[in-house]
N, CA, C, O and CB atoms as a CASP TS submission, in Angstrom:
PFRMAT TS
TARGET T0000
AUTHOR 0000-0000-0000
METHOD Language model
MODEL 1
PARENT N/A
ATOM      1  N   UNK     1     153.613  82.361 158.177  1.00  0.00           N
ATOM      2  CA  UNK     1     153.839  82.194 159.592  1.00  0.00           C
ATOM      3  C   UNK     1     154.751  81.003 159.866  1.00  0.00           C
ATOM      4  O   UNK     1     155.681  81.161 160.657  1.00  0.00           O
ATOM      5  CB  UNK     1     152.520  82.027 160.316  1.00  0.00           C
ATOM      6  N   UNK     2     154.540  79.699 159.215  1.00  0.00           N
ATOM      7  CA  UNK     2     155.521  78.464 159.457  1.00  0.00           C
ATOM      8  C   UNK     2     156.833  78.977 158.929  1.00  0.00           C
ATOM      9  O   UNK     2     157.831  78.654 159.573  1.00  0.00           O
ATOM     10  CB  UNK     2     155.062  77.000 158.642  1.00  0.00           C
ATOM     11  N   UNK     3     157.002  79.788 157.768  1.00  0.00           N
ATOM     12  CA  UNK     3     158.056  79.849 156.843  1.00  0.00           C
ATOM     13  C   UNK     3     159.426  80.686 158.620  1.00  0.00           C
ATOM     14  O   UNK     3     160.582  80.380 158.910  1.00  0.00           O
ATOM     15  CB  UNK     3     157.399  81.261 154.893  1.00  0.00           C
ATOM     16  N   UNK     4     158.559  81.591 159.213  1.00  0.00           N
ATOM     17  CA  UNK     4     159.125  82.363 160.198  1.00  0.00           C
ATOM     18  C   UNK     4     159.390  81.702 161.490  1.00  0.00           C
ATOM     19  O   UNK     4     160.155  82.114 162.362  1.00  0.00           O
ATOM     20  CB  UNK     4     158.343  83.434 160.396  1.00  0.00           C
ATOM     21  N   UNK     5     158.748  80.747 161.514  1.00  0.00           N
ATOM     22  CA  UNK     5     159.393  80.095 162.695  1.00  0.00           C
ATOM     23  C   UNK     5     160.525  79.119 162.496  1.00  0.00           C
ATOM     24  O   UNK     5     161.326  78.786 163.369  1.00  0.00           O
ATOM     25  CB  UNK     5     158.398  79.399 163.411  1.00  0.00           C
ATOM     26  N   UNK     6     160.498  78.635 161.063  1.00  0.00           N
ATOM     27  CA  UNK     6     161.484  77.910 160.245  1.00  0.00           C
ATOM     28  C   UNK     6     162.859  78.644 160.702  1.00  0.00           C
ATOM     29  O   UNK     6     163.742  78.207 161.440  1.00  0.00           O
ATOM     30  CB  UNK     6     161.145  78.019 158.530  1.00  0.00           C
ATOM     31  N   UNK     7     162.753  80.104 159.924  1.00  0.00           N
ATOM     32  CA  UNK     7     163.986  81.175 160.077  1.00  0.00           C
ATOM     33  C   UNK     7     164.767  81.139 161.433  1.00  0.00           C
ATOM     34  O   UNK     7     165.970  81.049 161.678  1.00  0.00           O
ATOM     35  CB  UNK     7     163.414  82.707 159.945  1.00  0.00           C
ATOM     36  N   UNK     8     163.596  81.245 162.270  1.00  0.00           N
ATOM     37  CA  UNK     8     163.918  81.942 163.956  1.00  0.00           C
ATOM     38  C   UNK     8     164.457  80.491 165.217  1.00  0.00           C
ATOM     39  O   UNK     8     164.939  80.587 166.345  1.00  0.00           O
ATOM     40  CB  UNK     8     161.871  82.829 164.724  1.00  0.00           C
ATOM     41  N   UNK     9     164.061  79.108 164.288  1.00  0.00           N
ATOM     42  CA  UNK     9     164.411  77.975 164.338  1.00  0.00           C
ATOM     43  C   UNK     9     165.967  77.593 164.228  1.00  0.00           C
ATOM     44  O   UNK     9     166.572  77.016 165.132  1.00  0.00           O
ATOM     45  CB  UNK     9     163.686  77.470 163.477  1.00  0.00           C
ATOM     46  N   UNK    10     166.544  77.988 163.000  1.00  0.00           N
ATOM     47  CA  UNK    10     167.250  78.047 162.675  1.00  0.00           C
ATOM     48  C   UNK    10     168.563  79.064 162.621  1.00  0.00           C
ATOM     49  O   UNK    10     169.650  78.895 162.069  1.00  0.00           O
ATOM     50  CB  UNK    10     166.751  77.757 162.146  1.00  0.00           C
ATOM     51  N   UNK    11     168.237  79.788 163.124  1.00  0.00           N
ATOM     52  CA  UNK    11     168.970  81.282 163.495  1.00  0.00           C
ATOM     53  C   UNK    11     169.660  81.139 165.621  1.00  0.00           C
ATOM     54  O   UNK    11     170.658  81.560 166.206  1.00  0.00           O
ATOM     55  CB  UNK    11     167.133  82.966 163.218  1.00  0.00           C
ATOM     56  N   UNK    12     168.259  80.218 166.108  1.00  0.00           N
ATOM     57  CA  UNK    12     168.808  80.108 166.988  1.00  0.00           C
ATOM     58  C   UNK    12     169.741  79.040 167.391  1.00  0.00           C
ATOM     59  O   UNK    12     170.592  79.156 168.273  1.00  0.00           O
ATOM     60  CB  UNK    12     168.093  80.273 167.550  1.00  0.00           C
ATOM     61  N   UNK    13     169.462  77.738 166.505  1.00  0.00           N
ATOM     62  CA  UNK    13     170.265  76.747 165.948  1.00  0.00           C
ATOM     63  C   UNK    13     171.712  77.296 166.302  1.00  0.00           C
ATOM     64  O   UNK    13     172.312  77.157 167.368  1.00  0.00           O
ATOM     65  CB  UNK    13     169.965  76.524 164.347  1.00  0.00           C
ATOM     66  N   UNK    14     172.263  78.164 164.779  1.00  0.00           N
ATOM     67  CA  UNK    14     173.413  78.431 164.843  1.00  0.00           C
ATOM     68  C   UNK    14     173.824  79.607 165.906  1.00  0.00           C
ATOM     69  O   UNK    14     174.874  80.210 165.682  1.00  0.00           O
ATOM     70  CB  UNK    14     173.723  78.643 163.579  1.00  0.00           C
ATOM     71  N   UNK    15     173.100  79.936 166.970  1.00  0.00           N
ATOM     72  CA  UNK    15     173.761  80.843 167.788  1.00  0.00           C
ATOM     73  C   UNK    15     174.352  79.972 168.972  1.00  0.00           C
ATOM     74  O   UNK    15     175.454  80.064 169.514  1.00  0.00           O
ATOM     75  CB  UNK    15     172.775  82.003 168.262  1.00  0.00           C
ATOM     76  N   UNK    16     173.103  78.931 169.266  1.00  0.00           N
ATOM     77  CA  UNK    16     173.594  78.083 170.480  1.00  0.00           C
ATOM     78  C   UNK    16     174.661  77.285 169.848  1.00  0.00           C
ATOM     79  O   UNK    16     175.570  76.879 170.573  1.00  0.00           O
ATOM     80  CB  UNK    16     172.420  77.097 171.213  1.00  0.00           C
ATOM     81  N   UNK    17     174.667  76.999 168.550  1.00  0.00           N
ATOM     82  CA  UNK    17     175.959  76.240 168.089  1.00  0.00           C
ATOM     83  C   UNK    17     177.186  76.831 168.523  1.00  0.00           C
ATOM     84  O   UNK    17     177.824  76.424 169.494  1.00  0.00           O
ATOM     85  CB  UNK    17     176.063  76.147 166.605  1.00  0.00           C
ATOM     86  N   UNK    18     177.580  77.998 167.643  1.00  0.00           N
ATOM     87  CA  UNK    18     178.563  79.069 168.252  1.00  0.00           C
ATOM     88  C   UNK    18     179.076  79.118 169.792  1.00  0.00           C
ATOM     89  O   UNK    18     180.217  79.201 170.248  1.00  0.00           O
ATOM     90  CB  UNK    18     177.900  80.353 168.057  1.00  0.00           C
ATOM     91  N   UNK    19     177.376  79.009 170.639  1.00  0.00           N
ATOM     92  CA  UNK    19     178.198  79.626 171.924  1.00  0.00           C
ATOM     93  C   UNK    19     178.892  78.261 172.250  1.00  0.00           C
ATOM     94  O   UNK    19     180.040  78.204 172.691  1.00  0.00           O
ATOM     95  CB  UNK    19     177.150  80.350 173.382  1.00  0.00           C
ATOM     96  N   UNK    20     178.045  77.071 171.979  1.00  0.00           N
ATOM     97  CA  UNK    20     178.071  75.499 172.534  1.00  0.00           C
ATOM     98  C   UNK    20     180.045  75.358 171.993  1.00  0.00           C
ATOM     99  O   UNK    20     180.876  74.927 172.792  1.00  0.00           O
ATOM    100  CB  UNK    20     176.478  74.035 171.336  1.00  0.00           C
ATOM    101  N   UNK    21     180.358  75.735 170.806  1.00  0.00           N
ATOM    102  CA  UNK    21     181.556  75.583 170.356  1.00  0.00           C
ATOM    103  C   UNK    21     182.822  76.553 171.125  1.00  0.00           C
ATOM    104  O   UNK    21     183.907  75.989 171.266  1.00  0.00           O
ATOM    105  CB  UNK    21     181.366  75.840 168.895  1.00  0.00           C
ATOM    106  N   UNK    22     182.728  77.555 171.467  1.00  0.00           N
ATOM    107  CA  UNK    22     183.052  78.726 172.003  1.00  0.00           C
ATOM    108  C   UNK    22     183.301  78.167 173.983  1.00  0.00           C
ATOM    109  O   UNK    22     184.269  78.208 174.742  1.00  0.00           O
ATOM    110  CB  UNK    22     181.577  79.988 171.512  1.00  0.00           C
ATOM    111  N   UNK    23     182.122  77.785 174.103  1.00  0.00           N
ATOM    112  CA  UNK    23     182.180  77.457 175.824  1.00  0.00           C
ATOM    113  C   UNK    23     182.769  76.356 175.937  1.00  0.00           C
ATOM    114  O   UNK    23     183.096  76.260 177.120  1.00  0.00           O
ATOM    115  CB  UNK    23     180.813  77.281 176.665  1.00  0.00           C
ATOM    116  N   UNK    24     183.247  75.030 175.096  1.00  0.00           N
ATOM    117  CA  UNK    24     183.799  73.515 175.302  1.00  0.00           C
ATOM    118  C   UNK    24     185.422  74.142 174.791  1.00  0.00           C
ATOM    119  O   UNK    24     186.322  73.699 175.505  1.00  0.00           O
ATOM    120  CB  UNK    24     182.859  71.955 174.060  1.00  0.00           C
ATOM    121  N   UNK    25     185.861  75.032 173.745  1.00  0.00           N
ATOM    122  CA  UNK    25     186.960  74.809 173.534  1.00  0.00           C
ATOM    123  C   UNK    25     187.483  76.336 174.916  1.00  0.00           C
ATOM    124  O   UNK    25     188.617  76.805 175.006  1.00  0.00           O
ATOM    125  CB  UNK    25     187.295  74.805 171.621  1.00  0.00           C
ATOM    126  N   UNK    26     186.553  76.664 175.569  1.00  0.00           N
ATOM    127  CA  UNK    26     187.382  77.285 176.907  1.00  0.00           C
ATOM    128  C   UNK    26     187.177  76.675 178.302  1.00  0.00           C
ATOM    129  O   UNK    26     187.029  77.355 179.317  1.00  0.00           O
ATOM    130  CB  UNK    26     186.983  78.800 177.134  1.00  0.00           C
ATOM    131  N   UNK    27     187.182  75.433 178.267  1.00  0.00           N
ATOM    132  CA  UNK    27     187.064  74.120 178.996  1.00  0.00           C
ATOM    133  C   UNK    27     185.742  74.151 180.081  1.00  0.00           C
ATOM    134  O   UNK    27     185.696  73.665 181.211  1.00  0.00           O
ATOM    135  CB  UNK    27     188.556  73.845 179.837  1.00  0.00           C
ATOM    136  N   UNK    28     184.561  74.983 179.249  1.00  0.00           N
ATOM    137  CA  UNK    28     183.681  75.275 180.009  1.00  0.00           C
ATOM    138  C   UNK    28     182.234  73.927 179.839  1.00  0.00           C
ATOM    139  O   UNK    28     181.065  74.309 179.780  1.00  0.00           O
ATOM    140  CB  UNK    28     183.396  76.898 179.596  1.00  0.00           C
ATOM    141  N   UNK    29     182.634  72.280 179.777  1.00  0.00           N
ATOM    142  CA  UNK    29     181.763  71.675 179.078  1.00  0.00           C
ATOM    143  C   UNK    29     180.139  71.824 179.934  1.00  0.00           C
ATOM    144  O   UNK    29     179.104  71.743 179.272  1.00  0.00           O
ATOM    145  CB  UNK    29     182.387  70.154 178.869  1.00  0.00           C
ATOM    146  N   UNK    30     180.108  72.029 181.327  1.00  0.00           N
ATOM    147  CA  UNK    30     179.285  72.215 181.174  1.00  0.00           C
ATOM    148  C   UNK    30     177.849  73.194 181.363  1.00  0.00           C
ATOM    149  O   UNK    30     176.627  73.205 181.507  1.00  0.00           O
ATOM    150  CB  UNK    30     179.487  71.572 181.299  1.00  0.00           C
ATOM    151  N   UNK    31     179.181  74.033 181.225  1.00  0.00           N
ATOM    152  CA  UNK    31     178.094  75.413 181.134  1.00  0.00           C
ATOM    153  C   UNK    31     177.357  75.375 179.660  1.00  0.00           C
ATOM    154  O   UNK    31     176.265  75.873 179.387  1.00  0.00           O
ATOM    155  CB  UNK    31     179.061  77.111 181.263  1.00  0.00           C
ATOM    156  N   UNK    32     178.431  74.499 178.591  1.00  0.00           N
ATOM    157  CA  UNK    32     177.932  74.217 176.615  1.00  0.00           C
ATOM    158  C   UNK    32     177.111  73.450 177.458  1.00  0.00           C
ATOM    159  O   UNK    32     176.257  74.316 177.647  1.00  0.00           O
ATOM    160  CB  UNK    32     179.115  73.281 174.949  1.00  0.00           C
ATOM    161  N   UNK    33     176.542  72.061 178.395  1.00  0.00           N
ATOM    162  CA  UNK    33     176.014  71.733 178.064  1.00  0.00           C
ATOM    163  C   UNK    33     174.008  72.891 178.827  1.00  0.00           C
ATOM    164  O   UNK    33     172.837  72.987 178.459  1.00  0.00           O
ATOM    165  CB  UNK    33     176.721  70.299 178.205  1.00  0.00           C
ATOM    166  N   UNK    34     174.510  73.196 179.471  1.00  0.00           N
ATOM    167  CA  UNK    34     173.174  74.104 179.831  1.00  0.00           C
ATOM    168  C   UNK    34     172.843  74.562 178.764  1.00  0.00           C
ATOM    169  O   UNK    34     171.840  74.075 178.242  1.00  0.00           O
ATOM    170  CB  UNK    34     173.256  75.271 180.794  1.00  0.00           C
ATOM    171  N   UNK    35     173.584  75.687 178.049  1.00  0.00           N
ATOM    172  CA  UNK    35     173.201  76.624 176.736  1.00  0.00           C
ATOM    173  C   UNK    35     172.843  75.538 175.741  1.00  0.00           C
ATOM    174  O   UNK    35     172.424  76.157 174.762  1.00  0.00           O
ATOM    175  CB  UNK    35     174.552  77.693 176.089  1.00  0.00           C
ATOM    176  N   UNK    36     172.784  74.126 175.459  1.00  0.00           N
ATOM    177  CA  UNK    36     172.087  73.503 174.618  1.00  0.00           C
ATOM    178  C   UNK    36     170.963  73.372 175.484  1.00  0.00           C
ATOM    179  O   UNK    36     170.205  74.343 175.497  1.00  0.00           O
ATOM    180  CB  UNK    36     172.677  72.316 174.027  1.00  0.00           C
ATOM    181  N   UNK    37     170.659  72.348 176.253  1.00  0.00           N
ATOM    182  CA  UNK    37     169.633  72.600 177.176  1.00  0.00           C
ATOM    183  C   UNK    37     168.497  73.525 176.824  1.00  0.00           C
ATOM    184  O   UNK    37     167.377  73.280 176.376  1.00  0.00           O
ATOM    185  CB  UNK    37     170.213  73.064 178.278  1.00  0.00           C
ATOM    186  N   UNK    38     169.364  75.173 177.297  1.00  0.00           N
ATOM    187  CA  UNK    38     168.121  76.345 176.997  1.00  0.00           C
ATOM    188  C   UNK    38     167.702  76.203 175.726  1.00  0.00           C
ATOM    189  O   UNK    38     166.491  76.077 175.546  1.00  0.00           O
ATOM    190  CB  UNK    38     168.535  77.935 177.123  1.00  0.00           C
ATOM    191  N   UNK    39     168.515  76.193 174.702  1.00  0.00           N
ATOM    192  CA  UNK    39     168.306  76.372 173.423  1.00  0.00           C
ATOM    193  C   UNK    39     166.966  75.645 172.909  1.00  0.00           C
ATOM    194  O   UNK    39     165.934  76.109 172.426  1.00  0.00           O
ATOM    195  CB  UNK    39     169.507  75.932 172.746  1.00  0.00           C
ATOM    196  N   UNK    40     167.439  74.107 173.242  1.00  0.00           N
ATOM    197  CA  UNK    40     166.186  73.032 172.881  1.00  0.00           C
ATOM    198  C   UNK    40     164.944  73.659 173.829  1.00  0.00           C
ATOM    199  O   UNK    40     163.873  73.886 173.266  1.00  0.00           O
ATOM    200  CB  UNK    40     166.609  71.129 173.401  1.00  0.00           C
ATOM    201  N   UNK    41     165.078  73.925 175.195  1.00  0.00           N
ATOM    202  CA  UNK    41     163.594  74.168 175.894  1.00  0.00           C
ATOM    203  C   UNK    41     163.071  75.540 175.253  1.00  0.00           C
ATOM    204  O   UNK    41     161.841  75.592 175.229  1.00  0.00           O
ATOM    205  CB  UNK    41     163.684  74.333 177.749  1.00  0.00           C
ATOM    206  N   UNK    42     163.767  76.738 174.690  1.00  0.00           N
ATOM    207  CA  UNK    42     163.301  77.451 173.874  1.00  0.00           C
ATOM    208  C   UNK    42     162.396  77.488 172.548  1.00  0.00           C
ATOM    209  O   UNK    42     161.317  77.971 172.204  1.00  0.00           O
ATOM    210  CB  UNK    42     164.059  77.764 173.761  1.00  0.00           C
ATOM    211  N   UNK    43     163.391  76.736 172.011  1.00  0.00           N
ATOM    212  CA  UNK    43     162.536  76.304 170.726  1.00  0.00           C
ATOM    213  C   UNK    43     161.190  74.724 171.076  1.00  0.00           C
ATOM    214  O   UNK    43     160.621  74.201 170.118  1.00  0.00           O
ATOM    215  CB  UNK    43     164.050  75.729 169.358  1.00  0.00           C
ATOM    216  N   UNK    44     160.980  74.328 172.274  1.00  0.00           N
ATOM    217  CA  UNK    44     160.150  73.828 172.429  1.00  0.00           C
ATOM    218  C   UNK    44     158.812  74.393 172.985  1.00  0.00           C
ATOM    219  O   UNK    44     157.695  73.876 172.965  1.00  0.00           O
ATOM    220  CB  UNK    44     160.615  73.090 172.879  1.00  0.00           C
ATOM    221  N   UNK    45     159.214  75.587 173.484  1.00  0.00           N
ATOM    222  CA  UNK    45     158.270  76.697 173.952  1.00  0.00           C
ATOM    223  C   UNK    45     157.239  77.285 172.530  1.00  0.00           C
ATOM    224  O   UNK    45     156.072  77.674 172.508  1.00  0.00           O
ATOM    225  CB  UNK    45     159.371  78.073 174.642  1.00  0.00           C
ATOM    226  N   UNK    46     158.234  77.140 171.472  1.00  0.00           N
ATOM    227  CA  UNK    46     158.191  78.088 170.664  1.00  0.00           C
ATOM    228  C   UNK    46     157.275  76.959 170.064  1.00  0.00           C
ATOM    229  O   UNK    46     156.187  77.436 169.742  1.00  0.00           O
ATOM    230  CB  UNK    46     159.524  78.822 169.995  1.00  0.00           C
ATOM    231  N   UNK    47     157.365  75.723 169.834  1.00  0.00           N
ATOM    232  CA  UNK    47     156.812  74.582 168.939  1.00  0.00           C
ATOM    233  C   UNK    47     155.374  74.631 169.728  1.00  0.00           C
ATOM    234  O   UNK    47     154.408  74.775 168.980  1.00  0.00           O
ATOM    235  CB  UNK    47     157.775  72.902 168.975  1.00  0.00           C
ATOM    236  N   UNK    48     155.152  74.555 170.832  1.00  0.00           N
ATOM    237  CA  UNK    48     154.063  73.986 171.595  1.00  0.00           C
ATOM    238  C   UNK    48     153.061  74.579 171.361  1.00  0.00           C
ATOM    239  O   UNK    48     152.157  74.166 172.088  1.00  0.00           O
ATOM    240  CB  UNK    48     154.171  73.936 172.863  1.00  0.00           C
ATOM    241  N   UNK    49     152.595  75.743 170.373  1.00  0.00           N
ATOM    242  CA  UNK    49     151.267  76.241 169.942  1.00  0.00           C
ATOM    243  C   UNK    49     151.252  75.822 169.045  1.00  0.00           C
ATOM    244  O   UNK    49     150.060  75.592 168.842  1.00  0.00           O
ATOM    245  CB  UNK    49     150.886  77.440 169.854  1.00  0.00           C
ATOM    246  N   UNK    50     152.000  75.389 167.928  1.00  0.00           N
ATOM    247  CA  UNK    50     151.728  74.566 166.649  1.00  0.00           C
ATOM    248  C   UNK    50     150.894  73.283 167.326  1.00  0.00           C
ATOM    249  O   UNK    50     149.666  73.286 167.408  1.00  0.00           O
ATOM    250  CB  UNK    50     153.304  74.065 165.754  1.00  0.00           C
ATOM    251  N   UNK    51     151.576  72.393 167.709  1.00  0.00           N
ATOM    252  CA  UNK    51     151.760  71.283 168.078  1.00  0.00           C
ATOM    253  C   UNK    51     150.039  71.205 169.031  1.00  0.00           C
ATOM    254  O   UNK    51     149.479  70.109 169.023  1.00  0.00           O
ATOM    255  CB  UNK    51     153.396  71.167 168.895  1.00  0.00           C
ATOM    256  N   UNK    52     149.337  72.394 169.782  1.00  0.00           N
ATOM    257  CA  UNK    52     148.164  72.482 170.044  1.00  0.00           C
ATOM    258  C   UNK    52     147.147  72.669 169.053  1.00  0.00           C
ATOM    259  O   UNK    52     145.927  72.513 169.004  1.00  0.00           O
ATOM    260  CB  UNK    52     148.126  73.263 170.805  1.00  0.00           C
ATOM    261  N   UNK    53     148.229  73.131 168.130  1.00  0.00           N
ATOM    262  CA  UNK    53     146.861  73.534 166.864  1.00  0.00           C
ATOM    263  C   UNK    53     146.855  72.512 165.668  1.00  0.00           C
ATOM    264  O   UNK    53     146.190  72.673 164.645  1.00  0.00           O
ATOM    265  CB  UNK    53     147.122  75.266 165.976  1.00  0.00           C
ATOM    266  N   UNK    54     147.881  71.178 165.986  1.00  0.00           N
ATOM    267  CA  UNK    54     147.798  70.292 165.064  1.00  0.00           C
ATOM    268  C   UNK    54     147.329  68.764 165.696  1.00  0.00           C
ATOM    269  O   UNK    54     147.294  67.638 165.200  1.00  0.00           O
ATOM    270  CB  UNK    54     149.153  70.332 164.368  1.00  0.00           C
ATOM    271  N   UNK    55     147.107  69.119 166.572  1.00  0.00           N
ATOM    272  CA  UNK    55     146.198  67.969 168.007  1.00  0.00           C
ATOM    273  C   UNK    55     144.577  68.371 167.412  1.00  0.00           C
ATOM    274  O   UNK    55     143.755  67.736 166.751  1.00  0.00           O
ATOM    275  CB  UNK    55     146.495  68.768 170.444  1.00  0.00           C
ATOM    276  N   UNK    56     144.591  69.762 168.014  1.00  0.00           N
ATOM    277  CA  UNK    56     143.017  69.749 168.117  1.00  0.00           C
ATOM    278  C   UNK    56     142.371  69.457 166.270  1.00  0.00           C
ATOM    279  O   UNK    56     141.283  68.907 166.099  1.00  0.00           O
ATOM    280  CB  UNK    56     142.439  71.634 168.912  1.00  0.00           C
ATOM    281  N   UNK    57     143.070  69.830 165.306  1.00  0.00           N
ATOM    282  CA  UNK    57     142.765  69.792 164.042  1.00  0.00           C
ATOM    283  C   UNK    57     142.490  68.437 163.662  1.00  0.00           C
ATOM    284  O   UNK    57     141.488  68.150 163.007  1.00  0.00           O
ATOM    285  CB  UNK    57     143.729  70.368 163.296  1.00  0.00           C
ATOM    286  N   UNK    58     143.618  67.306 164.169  1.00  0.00           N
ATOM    287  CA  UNK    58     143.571  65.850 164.589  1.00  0.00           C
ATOM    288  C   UNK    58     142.017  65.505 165.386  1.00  0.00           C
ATOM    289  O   UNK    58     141.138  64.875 164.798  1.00  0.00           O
ATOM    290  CB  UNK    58     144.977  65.568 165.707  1.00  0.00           C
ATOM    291  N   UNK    59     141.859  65.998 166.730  1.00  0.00           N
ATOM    292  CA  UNK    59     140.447  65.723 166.875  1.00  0.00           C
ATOM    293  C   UNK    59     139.678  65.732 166.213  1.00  0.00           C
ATOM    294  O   UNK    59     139.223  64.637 165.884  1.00  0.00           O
ATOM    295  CB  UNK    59     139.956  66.171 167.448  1.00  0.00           C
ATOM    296  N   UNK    60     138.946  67.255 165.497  1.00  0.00           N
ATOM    297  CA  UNK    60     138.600  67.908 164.434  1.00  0.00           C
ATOM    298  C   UNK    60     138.032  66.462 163.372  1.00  0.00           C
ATOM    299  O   UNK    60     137.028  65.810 163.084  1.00  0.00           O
ATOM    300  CB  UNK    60     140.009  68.925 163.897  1.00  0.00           C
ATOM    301  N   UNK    61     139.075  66.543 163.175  1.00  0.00           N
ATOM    302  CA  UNK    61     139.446  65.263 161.809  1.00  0.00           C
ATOM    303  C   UNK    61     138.673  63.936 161.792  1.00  0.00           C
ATOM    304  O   UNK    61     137.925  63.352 161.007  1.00  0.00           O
ATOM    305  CB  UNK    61     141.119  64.633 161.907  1.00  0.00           C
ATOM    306  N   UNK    62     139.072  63.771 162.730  1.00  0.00           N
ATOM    307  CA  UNK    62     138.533  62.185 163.449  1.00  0.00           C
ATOM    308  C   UNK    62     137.468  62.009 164.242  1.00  0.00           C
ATOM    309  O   UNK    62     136.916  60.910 164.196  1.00  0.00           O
ATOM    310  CB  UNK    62     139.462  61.575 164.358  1.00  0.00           C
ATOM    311  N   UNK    63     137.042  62.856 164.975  1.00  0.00           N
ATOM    312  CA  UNK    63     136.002  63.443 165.392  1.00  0.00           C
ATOM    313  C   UNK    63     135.950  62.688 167.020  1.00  0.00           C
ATOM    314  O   UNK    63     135.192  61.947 167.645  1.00  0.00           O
ATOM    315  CB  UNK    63     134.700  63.211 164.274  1.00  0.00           C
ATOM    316  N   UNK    64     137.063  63.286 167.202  1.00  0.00           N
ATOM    317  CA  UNK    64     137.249  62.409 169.237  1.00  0.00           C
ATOM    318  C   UNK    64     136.612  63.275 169.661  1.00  0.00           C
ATOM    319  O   UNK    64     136.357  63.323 170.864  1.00  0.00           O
ATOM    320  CB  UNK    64     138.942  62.245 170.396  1.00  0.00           C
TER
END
């Protein structure tokens, strides 16, 4: 399951790269800068159930 979010991490990486490169050299800077924007709030969407399930494991642990 980590190995796949690694992939889908990284896949979207180089798409927003592409468009981010693609939209600045057609003097569009900041429409590149929105499409980074989405990109990062995407993949932060995508992080935020890990990131719940490595909190509560942390409680868990320590015993808060």
């Amino acid at each position: 399951m980590s190995g796949e979010i690694i992939i889908k991490i990284a896949a979207l990486g180089v798409v927003i790269a592409l468009l981010n490169q693609i939209l600045k050299h057609a003097g569009r800077d900041d429409q590149a800068f929105f499409v980074t924007m989405a990109g990062i709030i995407v993949v932060l969407t995508w992080l935020i159930p890990y990131m719940v399930d490595l909190f509560s494991s942390m409680q868990d642990l320590f015993g808060l």
